[in-house]
Structures are given as structure tokens and as C-alpha cells.
GUMIRO-561399 format. One record per residue (C-alpha): residue in one letter; x, y negated, z. Coordinates in steps of 0.05 Angstrom, whole numbers, plus 5000, padded with zeros to 4 digits. Layout:
<sites>
<site><r>A</r><xx>X</xx><yy>Y</yy><zz>Z</zz></site>
...
</sites>
This chain:
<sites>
<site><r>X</r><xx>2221</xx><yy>2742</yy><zz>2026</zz></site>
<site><r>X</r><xx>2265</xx><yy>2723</yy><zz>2095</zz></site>
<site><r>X</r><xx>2288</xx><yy>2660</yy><zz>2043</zz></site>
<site><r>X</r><xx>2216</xx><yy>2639</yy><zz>2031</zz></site>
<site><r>X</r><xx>2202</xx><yy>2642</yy><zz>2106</zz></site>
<site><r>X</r><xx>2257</xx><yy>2612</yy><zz>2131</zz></site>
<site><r>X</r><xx>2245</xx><yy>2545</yy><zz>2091</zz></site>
<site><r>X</r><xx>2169</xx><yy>2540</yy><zz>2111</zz></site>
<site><r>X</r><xx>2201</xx><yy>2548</yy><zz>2175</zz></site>
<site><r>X</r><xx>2248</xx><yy>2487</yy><zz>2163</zz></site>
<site><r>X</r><xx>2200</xx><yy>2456</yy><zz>2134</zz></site>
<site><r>X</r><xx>2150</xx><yy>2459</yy><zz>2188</zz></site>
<site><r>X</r><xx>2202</xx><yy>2441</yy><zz>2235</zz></site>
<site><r>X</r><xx>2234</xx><yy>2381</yy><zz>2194</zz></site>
<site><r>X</r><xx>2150</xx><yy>2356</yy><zz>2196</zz></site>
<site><r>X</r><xx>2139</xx><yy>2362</yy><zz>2266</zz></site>
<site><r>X</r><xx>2203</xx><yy>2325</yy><zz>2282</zz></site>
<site><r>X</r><xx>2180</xx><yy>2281</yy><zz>2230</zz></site>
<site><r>X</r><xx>2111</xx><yy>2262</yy><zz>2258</zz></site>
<site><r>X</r><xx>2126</xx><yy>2256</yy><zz>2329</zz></site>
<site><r>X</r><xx>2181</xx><yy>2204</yy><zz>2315</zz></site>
<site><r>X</r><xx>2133</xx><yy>2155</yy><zz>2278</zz></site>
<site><r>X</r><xx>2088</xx><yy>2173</yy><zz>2334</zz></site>
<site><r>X</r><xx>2138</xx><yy>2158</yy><zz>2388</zz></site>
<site><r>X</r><xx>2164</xx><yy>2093</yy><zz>2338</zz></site>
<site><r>X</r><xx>2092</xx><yy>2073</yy><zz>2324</zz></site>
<site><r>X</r><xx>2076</xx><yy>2072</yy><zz>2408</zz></site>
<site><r>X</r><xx>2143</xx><yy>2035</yy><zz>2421</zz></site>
<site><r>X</r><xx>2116</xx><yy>1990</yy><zz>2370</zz></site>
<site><r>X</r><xx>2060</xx><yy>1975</yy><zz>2402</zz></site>
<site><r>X</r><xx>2091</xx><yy>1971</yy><zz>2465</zz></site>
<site><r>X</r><xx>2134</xx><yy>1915</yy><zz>2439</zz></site>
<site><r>X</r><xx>2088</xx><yy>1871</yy><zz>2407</zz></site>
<site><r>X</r><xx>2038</xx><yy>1878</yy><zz>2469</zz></site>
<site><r>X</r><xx>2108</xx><yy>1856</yy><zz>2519</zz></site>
<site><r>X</r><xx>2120</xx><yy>1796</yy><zz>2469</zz></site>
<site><r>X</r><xx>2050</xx><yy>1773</yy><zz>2470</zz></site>
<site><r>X</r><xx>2053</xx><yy>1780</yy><zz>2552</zz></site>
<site><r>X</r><xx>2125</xx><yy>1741</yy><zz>2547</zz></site>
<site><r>X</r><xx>2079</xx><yy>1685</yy><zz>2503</zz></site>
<site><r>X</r><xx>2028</xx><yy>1680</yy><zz>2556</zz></site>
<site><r>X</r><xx>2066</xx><yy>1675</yy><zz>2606</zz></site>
<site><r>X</r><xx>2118</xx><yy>1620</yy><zz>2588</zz></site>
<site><r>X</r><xx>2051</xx><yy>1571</yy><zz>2567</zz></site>
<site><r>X</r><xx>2032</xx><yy>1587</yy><zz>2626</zz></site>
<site><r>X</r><xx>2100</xx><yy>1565</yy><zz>2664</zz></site>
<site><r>X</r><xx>2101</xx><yy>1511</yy><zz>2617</zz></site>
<site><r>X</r><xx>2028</xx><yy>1486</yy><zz>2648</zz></site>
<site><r>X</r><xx>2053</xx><yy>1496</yy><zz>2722</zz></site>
<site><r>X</r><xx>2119</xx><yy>1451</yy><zz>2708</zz></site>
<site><r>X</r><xx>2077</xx><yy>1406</yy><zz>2680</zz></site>
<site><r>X</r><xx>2034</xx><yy>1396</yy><zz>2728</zz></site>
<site><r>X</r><xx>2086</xx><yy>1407</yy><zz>2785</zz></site>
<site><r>X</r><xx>2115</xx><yy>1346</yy><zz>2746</zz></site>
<site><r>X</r><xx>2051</xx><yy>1296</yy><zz>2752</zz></site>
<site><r>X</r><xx>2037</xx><yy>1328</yy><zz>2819</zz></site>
<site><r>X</r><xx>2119</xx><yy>1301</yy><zz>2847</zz></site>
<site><r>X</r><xx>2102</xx><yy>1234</yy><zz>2815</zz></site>
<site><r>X</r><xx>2037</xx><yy>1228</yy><zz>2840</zz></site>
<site><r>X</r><xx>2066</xx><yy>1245</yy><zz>2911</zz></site>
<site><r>X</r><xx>2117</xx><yy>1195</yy><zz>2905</zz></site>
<site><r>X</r><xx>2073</xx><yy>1143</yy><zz>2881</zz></site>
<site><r>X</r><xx>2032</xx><yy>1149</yy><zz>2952</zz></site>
<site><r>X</r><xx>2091</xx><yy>1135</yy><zz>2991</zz></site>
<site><r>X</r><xx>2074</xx><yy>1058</yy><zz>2977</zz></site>
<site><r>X</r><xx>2017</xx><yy>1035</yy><zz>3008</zz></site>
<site><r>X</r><xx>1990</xx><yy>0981</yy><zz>2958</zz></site>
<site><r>X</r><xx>1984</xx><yy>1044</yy><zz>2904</zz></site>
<site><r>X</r><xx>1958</xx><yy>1095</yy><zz>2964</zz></site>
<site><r>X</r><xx>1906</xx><yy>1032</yy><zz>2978</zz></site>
<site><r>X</r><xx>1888</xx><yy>1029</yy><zz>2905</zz></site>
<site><r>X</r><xx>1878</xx><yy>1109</yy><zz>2894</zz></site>
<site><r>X</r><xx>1841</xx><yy>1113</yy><zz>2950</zz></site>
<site><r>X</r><xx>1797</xx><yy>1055</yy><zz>2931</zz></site>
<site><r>X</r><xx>1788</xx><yy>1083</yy><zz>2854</zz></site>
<site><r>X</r><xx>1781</xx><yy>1160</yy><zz>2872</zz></site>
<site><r>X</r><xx>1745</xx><yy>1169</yy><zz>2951</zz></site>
<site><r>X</r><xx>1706</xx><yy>1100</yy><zz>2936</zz></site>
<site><r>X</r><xx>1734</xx><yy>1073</yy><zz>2997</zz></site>
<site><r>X</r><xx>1734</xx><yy>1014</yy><zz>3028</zz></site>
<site><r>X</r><xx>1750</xx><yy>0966</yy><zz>3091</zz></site>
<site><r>X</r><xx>1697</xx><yy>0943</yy><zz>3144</zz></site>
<site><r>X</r><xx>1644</xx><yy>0889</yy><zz>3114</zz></site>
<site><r>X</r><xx>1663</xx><yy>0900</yy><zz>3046</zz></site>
<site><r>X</r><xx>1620</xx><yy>0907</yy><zz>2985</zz></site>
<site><r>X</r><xx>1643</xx><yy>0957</yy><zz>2935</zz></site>
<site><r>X</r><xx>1603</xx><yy>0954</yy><zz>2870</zz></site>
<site><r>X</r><xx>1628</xx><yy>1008</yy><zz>2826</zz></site>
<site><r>X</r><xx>1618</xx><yy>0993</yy><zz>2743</zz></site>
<site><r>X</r><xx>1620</xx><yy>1059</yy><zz>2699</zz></site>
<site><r>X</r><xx>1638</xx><yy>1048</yy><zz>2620</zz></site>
</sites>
């Protein structure tokens, strides 16, 4: 009878152990597919920002001359110089 009790003992241990180490493998699972889709999200995103940092330096660049800083200025703000006529054609 002790034999009989003492393997649905081990048994019952050998389960438990069992069970919580899919649980605990299934929640580091998880864990790790929710950090990689983070690590995803956040590289496009640095991927966007040196992009734009990119067209942002050559933009700033570009304005150090004055003909192109004239010409932006004309084409984005609508500016222009005293007794001038600016008619603006949209496509």
C-alpha cells in the first residue's frame, strides 16, 4: 500500500513540476515575442527620425544660400518684396 502511495505521490509531484514549467515557459514566451515586437516598433521608428533628421540637415544647409532661402520663402510663406504682384497657379 506505502508503494501505491508513494508513486501517486511522484506522480503528483512530477505533474505539478510539470505544469508550472510550461506555465513559466509559456509566460517567458510571451514575454519574448511581446519585447521583439517592441524592438520592431521601435527601430521603424528610429529609422523615421534618421530619416527625417536627414532631410531636416539638408534642408538646413540648403538655407544657408540666400537665392534657395529666397525661393522657399517665396514657394512656402507666399512672400514677396515691396510692389510686387504674386499670382499663385495651383495644378
Amino acid at each position: 500500500m506505502s508503494g501505491k502511495i508513494s508513486k501517486k505521490i511522484w506522480f503528483g509531484v512530477t505533474a505539478v513540476i510539470f505544469v508550472y514549467t510550461a506555465v513559466l515557459t509559456v509566460r517567458n514566451l510571451i514575454t519574448v515575442i511581446k519585447v521583439n515586437s517592441r524592438i520592431s516598433r521601435l527601430e521603424e521608428q528610429r529609422d523615421h527620425f534618421r530619416a527625417r533628421v536627414e532631410a531636416d540637415s539638408t534642408m538646413l544647409e540648403r538655407l544657408n544660400y540666400d537665392e534657395y532661402l529666397e525661393q522657399y520663402a517665396r514657394e512656402e510663406f507666399h512672400m514677396q518684396r515691396a510692389n510686387e504682384y504674386i499670382y499663385i497657379i495651383e495644378d
